[in-house]
C-alpha positions in Angstrom: -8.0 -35.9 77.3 -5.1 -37.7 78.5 -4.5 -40.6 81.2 -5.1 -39.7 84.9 -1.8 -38.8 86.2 -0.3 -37.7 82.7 1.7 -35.1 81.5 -1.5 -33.5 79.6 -3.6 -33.6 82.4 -1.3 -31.5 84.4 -0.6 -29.3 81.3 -4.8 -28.9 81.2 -5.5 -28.4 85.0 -2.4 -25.5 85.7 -1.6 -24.5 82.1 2.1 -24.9 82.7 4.0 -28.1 82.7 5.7 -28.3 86.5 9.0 -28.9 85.3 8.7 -25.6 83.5 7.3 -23.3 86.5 10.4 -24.7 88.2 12.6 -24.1 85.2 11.1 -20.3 85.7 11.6 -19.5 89.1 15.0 -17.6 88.7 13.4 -14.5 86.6 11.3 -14.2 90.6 14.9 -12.2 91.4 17.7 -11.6 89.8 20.3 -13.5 91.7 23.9 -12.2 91.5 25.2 -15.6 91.3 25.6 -18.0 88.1 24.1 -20.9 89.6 20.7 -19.8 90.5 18.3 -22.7 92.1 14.8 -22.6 92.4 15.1 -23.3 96.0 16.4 -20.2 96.6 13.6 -18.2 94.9 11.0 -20.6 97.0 13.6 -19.6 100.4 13.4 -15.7 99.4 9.7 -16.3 99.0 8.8 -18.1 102.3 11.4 -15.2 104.1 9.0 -12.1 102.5 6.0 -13.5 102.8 6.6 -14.1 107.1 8.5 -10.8 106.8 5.1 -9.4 105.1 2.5 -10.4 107.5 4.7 -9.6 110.4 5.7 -5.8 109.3 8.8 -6.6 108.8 9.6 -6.2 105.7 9.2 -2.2 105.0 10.7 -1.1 103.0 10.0 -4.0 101.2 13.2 -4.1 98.9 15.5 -3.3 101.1 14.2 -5.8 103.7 14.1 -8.0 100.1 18.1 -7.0 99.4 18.8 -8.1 102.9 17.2 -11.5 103.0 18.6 -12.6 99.2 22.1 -11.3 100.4 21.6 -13.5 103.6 20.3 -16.6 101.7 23.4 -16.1 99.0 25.8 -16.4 101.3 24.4 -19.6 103.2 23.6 -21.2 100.0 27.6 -20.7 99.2 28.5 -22.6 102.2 27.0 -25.2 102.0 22.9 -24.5 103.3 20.3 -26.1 100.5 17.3 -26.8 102.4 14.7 -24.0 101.7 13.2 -23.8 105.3 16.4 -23.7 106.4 17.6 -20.8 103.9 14.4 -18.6 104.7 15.3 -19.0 108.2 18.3 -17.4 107.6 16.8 -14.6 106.0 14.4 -13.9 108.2 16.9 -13.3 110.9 18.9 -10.8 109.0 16.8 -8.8 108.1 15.1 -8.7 112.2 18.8 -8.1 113.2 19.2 -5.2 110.5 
């Protein structure tokens, strides 16, 4: 095969080159926004799956709507941390 650490060895243990699942993560949503950033996807992501498991999140695309809106609009001022983004989702959609 290839060198530890390589390239091919990550190709042969997930299938997918990483820089290519990250390259991917926008089709996850369709984000209304030209910039889209796999951080938000991973934000949207963290927010459901907490909103999931805690029965929050019925109906699920509407509690879905609410979260990327909330995560759109702190990415636009400025918010790029992931935890930090999901966080803000998570709280608009338990105040909606």
């Amino acid at each position: 095969m290839a060198k530890q650490g390589g390239v091919q060895e990550r190709i042969a243990f997930t299938g997918v080159p990483t820089f290519l699942k990250k390259m991917s993560g926008c089709v996850m949503y369709p984000w209304p926004i030209g910039n889209c950033d796999y951080v938000m996807d991973d934000a949207l992501n963290i927010a459901m799956d907490y909103l999931d498991r805690t029965g929050h999140a019925t109906p699920f695309k509407e509690a879905q709507s609410t979260a990327a809106r909330a995560i759109i609009i702190a990415w636009q001022s400025g918010v790029q941390h992931r935890i930090k983004l999901a966080n803000v989702a998570i709280r608009a959609v338990e105040q909606n």
